[in-house]
Structure formats: structure tokens, C-alpha cells
mmCIF file of the N, C-alpha and C atoms, coordinates in Angstrom:
data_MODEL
# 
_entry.id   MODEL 
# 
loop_
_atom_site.group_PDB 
_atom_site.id 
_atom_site.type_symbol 
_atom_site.label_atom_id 
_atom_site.label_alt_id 
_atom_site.label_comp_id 
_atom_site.label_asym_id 
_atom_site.label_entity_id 
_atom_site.label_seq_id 
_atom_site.pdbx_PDB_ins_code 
_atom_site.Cartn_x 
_atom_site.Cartn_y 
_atom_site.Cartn_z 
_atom_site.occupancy 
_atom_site.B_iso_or_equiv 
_atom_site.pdbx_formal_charge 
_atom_site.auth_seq_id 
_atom_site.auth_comp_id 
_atom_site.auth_asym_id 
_atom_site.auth_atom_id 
_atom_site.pdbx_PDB_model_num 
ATOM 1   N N  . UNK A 1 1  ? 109.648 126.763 152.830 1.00 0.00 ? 1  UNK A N  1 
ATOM 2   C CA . UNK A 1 1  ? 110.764 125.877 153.095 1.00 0.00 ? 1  UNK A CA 1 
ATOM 3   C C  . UNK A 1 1  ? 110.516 124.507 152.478 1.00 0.00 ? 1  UNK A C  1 
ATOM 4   N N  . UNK A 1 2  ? 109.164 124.130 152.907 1.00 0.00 ? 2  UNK A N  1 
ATOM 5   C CA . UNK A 1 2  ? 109.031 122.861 152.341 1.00 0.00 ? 2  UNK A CA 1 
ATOM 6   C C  . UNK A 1 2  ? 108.814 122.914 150.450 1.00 0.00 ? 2  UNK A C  1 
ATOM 7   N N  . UNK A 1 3  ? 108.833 123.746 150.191 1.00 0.00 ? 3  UNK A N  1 
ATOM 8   C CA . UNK A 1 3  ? 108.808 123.618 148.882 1.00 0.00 ? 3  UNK A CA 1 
ATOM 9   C C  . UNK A 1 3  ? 110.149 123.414 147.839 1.00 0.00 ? 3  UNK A C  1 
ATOM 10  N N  . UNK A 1 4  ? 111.344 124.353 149.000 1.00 0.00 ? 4  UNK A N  1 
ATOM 11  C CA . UNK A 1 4  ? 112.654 123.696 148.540 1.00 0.00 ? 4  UNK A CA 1 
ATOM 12  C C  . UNK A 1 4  ? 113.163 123.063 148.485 1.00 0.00 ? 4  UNK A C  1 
ATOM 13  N N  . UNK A 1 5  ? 112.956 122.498 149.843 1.00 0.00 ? 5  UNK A N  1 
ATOM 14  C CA . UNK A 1 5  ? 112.965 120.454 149.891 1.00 0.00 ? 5  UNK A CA 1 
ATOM 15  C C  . UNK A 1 5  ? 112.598 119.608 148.925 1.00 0.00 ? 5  UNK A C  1 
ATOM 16  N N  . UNK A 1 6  ? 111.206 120.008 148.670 1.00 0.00 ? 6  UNK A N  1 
ATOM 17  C CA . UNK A 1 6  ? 110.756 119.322 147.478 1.00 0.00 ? 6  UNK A CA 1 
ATOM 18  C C  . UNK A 1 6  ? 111.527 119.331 146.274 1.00 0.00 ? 6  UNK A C  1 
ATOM 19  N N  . UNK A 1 7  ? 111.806 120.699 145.812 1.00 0.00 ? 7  UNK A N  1 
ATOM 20  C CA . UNK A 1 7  ? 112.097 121.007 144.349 1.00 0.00 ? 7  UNK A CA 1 
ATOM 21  C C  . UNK A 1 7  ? 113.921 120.151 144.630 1.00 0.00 ? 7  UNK A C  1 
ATOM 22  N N  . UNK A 1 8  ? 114.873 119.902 145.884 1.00 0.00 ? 8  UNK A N  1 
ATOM 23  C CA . UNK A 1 8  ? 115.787 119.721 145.437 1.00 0.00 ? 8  UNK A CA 1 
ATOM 24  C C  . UNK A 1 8  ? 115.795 118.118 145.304 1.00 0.00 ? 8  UNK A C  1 
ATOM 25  N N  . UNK A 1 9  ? 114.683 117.359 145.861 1.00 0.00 ? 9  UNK A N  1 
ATOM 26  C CA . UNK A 1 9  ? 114.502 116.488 145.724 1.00 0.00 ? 9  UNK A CA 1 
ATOM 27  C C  . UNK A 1 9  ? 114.093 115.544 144.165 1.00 0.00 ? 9  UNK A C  1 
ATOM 28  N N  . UNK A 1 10 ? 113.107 116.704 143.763 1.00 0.00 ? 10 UNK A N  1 
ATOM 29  C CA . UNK A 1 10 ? 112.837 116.791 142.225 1.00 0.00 ? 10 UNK A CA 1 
ATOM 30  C C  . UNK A 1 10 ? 114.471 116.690 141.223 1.00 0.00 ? 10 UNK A C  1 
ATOM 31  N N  . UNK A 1 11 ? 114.809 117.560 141.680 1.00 0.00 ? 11 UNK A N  1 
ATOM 32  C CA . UNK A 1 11 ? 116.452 117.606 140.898 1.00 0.00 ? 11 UNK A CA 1 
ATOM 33  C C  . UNK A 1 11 ? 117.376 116.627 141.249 1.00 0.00 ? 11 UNK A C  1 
ATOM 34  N N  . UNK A 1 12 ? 117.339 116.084 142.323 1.00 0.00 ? 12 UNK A N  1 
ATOM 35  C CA . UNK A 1 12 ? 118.293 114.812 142.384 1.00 0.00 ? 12 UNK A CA 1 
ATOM 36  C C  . UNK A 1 12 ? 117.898 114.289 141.676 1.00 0.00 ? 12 UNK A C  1 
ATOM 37  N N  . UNK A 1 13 ? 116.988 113.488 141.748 1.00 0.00 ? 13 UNK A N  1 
ATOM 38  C CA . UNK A 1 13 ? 116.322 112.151 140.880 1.00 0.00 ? 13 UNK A CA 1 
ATOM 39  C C  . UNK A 1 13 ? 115.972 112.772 140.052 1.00 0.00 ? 13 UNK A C  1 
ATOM 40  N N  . UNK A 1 14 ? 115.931 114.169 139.389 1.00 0.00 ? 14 UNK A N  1 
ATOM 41  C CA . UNK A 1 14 ? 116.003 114.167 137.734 1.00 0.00 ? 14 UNK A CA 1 
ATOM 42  C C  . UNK A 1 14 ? 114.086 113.726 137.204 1.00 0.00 ? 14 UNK A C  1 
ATOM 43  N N  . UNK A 1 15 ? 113.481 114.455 137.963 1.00 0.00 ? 15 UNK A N  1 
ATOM 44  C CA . UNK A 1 15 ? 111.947 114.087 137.791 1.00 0.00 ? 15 UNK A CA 1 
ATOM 45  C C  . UNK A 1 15 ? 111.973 115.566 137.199 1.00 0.00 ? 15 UNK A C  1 
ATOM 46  N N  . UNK A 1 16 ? 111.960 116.400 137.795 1.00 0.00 ? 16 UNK A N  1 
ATOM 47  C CA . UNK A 1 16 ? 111.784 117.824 137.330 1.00 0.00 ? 16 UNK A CA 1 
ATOM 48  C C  . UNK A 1 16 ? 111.789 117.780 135.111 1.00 0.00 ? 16 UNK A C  1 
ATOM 49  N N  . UNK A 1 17 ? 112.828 117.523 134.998 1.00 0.00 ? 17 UNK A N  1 
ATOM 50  C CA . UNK A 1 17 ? 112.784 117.572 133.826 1.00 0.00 ? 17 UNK A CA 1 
ATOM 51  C C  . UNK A 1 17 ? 111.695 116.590 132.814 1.00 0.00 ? 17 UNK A C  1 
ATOM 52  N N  . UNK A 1 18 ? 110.978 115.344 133.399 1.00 0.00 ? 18 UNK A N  1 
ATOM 53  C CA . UNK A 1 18 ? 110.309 115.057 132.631 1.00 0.00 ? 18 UNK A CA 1 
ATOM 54  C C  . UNK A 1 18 ? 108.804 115.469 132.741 1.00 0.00 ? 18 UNK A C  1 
ATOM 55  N N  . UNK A 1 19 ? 108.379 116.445 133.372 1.00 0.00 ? 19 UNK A N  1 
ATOM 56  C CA . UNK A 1 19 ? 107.247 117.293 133.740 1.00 0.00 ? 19 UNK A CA 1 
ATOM 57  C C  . UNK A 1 19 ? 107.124 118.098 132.554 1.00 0.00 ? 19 UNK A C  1 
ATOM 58  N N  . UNK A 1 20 ? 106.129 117.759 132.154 1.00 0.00 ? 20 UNK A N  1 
ATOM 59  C CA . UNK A 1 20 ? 106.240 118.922 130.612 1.00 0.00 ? 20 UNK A CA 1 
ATOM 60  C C  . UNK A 1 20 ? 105.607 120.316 131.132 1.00 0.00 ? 20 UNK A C  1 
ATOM 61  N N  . UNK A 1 21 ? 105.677 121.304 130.537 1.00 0.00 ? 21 UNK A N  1 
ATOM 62  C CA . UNK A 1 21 ? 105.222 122.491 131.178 1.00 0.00 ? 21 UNK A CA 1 
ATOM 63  C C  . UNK A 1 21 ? 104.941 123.390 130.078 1.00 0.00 ? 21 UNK A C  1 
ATOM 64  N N  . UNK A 1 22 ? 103.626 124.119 129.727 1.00 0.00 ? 22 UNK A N  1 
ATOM 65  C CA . UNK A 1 22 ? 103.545 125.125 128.670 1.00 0.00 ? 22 UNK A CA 1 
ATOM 66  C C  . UNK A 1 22 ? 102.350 123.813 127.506 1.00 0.00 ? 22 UNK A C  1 
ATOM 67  N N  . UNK A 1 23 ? 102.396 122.533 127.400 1.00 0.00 ? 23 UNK A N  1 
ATOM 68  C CA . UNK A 1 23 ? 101.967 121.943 126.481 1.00 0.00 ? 23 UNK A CA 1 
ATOM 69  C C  . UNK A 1 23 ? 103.080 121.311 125.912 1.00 0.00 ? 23 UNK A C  1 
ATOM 70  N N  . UNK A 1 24 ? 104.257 121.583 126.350 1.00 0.00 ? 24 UNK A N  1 
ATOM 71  C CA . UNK A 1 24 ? 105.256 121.115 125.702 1.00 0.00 ? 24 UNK A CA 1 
ATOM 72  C C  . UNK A 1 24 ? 105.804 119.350 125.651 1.00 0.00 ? 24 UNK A C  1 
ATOM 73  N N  . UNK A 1 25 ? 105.210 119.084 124.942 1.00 0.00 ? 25 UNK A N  1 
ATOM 74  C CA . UNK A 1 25 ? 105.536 117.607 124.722 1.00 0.00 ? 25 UNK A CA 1 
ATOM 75  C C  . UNK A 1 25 ? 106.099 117.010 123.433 1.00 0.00 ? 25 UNK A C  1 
ATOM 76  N N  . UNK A 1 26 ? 107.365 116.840 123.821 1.00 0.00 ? 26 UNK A N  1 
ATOM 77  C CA . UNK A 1 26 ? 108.845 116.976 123.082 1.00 0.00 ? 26 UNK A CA 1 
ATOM 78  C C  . UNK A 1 26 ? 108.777 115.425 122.609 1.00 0.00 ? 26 UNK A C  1 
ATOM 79  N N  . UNK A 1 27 ? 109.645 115.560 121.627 1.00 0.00 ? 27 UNK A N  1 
ATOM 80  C CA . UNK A 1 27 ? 109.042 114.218 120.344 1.00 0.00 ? 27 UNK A CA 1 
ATOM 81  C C  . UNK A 1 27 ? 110.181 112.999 120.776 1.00 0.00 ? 27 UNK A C  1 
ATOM 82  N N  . UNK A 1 28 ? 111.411 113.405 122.311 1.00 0.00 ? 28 UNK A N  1 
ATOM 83  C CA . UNK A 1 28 ? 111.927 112.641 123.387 1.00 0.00 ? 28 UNK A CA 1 
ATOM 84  C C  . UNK A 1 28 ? 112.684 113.299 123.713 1.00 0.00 ? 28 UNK A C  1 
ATOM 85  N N  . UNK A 1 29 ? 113.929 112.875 124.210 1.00 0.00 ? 29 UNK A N  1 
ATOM 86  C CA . UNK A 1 29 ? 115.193 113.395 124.953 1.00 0.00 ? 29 UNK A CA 1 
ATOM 87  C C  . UNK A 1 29 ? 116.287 113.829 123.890 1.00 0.00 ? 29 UNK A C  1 
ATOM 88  N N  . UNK A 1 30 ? 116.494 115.124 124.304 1.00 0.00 ? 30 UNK A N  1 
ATOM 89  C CA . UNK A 1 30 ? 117.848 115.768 122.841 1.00 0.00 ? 30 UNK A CA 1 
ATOM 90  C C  . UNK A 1 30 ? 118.890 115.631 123.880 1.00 0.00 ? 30 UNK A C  1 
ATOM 91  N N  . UNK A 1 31 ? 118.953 114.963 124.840 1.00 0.00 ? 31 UNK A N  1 
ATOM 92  C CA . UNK A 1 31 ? 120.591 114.699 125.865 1.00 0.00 ? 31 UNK A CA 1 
ATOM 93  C C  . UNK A 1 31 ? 121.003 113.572 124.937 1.00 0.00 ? 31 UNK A C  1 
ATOM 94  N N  . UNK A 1 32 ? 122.193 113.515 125.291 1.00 0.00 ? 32 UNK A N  1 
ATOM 95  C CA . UNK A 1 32 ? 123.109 112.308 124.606 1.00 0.00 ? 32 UNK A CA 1 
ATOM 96  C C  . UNK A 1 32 ? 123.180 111.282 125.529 1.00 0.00 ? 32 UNK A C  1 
ATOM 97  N N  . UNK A 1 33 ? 122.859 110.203 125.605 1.00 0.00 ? 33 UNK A N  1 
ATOM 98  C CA . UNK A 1 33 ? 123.130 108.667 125.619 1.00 0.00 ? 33 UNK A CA 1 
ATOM 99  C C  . UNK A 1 33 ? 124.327 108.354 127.009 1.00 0.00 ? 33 UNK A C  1 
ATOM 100 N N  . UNK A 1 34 ? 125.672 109.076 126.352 1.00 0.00 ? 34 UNK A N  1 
ATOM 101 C CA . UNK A 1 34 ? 126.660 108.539 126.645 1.00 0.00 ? 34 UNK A CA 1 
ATOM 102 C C  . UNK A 1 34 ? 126.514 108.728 128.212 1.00 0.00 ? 34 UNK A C  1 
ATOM 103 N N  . UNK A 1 35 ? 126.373 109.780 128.618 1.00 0.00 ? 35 UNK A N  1 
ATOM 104 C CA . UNK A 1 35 ? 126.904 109.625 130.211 1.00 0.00 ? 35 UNK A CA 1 
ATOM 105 C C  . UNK A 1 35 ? 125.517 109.411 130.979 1.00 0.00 ? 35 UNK A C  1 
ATOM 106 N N  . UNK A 1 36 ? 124.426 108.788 130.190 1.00 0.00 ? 36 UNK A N  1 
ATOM 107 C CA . UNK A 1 36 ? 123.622 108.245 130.740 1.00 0.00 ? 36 UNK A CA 1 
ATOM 108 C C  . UNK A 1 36 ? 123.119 107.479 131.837 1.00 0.00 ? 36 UNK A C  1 
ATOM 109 N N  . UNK A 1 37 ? 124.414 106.734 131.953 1.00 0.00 ? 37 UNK A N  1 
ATOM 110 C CA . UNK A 1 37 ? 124.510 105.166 133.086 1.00 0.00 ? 37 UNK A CA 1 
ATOM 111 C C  . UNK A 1 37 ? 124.844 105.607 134.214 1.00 0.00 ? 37 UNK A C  1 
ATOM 112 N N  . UNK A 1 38 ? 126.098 106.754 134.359 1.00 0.00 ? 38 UNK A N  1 
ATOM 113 C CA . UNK A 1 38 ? 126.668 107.340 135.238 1.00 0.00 ? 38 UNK A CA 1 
ATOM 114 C C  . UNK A 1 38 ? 125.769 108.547 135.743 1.00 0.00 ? 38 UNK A C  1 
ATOM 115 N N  . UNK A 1 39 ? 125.034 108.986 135.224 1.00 0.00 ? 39 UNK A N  1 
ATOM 116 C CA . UNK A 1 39 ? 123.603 110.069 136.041 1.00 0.00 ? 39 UNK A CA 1 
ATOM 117 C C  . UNK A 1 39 ? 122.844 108.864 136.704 1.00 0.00 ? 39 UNK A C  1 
ATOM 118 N N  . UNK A 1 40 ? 122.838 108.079 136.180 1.00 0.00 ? 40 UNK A N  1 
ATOM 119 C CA . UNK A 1 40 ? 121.942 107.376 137.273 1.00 0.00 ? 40 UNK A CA 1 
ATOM 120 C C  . UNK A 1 40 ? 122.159 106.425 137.849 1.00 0.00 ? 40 UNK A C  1 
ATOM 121 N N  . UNK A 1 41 ? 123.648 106.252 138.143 1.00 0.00 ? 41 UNK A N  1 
ATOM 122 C CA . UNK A 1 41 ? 124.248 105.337 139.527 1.00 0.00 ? 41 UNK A CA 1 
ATOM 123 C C  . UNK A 1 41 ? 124.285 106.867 140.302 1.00 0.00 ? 41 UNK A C  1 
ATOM 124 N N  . UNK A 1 42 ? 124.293 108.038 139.531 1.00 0.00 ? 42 UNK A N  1 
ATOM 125 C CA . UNK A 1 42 ? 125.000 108.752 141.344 1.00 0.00 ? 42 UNK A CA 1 
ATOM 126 C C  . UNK A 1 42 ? 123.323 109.244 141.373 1.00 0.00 ? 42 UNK A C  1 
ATOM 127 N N  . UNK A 1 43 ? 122.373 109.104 140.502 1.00 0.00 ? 43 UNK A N  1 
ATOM 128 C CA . UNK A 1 43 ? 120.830 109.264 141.482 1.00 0.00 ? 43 UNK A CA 1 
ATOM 129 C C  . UNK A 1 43 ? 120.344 108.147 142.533 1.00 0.00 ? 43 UNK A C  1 
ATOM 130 N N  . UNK A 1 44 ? 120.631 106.873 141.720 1.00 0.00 ? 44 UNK A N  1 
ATOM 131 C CA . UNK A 1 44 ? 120.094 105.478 142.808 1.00 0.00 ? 44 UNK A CA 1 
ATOM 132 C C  . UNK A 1 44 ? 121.769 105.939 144.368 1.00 0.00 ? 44 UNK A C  1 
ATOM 133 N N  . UNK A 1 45 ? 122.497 106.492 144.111 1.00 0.00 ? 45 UNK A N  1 
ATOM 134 C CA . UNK A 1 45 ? 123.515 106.546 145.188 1.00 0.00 ? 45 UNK A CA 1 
ATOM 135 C C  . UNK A 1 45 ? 122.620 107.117 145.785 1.00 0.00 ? 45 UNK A C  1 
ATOM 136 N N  . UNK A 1 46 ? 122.688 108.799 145.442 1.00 0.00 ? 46 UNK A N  1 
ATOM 137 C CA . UNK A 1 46 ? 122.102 109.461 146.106 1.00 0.00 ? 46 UNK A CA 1 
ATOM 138 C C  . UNK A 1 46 ? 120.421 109.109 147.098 1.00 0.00 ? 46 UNK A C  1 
ATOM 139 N N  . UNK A 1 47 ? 119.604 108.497 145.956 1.00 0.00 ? 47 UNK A N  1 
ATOM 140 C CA . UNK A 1 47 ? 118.420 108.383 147.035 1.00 0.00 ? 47 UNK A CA 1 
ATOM 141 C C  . UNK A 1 47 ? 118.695 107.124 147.834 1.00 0.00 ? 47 UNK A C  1 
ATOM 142 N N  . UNK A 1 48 ? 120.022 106.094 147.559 1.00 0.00 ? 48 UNK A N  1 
ATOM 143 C CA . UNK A 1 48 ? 120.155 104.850 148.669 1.00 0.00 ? 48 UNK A CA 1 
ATOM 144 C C  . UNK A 1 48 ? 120.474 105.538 150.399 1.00 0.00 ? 48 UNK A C  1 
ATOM 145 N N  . UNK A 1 49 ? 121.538 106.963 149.930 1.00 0.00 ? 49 UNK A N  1 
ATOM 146 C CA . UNK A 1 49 ? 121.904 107.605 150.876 1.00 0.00 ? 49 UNK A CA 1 
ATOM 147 C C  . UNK A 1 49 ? 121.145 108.304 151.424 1.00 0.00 ? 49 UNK A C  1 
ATOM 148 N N  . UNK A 1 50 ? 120.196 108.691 150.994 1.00 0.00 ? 50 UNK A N  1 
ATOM 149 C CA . UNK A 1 50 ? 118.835 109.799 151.412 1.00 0.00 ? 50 UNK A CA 1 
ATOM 150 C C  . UNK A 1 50 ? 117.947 109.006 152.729 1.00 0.00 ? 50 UNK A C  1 
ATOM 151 N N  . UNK A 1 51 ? 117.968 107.545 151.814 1.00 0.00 ? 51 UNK A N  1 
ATOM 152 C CA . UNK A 1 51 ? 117.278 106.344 152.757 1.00 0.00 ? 51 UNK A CA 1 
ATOM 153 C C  . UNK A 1 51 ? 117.936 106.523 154.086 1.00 0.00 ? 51 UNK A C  1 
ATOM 154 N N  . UNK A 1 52 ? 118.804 105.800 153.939 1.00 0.00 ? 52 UNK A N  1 
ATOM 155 C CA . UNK A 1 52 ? 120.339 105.650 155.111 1.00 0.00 ? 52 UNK A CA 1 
ATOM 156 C C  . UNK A 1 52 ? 119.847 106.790 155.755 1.00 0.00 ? 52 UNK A C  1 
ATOM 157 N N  . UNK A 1 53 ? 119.961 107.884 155.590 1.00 0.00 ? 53 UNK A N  1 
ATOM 158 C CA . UNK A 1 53 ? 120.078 108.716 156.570 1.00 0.00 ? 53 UNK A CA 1 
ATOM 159 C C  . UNK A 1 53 ? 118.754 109.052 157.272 1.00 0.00 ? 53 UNK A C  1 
ATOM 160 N N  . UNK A 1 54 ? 118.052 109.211 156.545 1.00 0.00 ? 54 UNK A N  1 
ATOM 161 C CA . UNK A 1 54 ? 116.499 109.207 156.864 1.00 0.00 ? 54 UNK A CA 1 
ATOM 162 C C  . UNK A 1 54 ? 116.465 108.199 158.238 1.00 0.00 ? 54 UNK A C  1 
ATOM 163 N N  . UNK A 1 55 ? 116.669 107.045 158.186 1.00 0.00 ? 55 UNK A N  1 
ATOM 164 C CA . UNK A 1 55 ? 116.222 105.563 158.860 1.00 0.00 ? 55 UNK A CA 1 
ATOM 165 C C  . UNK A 1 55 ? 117.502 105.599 160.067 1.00 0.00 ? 55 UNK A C  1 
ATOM 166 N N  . UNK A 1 56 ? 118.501 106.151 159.498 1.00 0.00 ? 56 UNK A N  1 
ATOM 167 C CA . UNK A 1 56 ? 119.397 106.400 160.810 1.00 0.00 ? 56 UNK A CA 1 
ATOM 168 C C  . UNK A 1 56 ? 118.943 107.481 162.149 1.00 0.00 ? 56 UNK A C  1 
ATOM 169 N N  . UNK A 1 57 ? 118.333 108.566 161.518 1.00 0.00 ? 57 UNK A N  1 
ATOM 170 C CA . UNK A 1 57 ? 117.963 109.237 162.028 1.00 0.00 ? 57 UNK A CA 1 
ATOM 171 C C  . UNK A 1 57 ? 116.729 108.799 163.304 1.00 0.00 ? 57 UNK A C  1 
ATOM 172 N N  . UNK A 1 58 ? 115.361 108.099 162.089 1.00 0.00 ? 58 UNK A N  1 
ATOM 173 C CA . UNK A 1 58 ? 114.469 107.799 162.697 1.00 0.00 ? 58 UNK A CA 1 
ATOM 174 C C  . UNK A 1 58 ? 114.717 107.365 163.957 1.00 0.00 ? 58 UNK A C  1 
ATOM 175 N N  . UNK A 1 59 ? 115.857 105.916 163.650 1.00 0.00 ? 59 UNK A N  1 
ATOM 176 C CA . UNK A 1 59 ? 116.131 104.963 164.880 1.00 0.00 ? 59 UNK A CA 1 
ATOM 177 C C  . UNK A 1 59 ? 116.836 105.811 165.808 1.00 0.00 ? 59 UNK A C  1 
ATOM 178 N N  . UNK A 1 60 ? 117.782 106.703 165.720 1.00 0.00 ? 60 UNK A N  1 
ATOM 179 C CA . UNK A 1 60 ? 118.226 107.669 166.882 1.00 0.00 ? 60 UNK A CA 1 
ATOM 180 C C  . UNK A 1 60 ? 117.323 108.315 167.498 1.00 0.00 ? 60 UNK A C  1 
ATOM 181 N N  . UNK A 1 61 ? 116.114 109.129 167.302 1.00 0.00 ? 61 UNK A N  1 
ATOM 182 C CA . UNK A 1 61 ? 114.961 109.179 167.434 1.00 0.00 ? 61 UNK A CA 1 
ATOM 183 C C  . UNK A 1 61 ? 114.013 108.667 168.323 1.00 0.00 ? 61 UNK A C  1 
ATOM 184 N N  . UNK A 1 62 ? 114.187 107.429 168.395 1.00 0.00 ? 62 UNK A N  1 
ATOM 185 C CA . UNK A 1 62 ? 112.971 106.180 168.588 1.00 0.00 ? 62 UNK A CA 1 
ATOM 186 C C  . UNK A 1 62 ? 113.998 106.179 169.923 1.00 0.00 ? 62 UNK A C  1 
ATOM 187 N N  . UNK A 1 63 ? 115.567 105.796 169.558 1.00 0.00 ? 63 UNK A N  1 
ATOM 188 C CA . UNK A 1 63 ? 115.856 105.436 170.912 1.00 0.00 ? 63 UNK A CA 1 
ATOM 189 C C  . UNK A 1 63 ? 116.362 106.909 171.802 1.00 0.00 ? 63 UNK A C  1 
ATOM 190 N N  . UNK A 1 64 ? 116.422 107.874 171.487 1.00 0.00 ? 64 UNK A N  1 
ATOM 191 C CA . UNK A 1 64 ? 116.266 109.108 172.740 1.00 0.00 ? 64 UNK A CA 1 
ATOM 192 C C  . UNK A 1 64 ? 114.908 108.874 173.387 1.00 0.00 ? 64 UNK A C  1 
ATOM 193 N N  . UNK A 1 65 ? 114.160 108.735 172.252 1.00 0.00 ? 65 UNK A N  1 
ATOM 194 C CA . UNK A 1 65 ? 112.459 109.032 173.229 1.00 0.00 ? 65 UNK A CA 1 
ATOM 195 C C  . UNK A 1 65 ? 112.409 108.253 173.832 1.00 0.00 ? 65 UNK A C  1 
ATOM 196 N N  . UNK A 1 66 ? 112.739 107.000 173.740 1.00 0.00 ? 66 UNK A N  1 
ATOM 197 C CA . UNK A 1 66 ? 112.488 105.658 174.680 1.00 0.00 ? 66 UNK A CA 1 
ATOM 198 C C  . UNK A 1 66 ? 113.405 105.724 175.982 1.00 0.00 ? 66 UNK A C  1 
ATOM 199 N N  . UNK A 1 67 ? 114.738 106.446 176.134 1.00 0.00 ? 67 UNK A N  1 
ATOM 200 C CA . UNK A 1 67 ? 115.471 106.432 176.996 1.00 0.00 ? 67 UNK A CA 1 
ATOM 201 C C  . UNK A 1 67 ? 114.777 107.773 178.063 1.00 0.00 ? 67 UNK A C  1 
ATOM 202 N N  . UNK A 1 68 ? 114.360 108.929 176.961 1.00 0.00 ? 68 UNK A N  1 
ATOM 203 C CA . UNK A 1 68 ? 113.798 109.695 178.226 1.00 0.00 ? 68 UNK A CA 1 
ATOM 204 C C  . UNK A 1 68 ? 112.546 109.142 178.732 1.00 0.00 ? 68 UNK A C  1 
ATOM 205 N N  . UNK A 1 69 ? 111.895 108.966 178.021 1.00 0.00 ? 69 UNK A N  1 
ATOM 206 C CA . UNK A 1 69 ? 110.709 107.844 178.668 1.00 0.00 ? 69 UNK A CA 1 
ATOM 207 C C  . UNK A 1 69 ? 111.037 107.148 180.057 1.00 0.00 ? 69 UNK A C  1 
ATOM 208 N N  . UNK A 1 70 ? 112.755 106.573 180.013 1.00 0.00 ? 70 UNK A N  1 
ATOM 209 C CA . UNK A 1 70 ? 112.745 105.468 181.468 1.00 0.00 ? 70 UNK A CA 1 
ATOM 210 C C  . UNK A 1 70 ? 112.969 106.464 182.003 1.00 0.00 ? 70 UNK A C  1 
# 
């Protein structure tokens, strides 16, 4: 399980692909330029939202345990 987590995490942020694999170390990037800017406002979206939810969570978290605690 935890390994799918990982790998989809890898694919949001687009790390997966610069992992060379086989020896393969490519002379740069054969993607085009253009929609460049826009892959990576919706990756910084995506991991701003990953945050958010993460830290929303935590604090919901923090305050159940503290309430069953009283």
C-alpha cells in the first residue's frame, strides 16, 4: 500500500520521470516548453493542497484526542 502512495506522489510532482533508469542519461528533456508553466502551477497547487489537508487533518486529530482526554 505504502508503495502506491509513494509512486502517486512521485507522479504528481513529476519526480518519477527525472530518475534515470537502465543507465539512461538523456542529453535533456524532448517535452516541449510550451505548456510547461501550466504543469507546474497545477503541481505547486496540488502539493499546496496535499499540505492543507495533511495539517487540517493533523489539527482535527490533536483536537479529538485532547477532548477525549477531558
Amino acid at each position: 500500500m505504502s508503495l502506491y502512495v509513494l509512486d502517486a506522489v512521485f507522479r504528481i510532482f513529476g519526480i518519477r520521470a527525472h530518475i534515470p533508469q537502465n543507465d539512461d542519461f538523456g542529453g535533456g528533456r524532448s517535452q516541449s516548453s510550451i505548456g510547461s508553466s501550466t504543469n507546474k502551477l497545477f503541481r505547486v497547487l496540488a502539493a499546496v493542497v496535499g499540505v492543507v489537508v495533511i495539517l487540517a487533518l493533523a489539527l482535527w486529530a490533536t483536537v479529538w484526542f485532547a477532548i477525549n482526554l477531558l
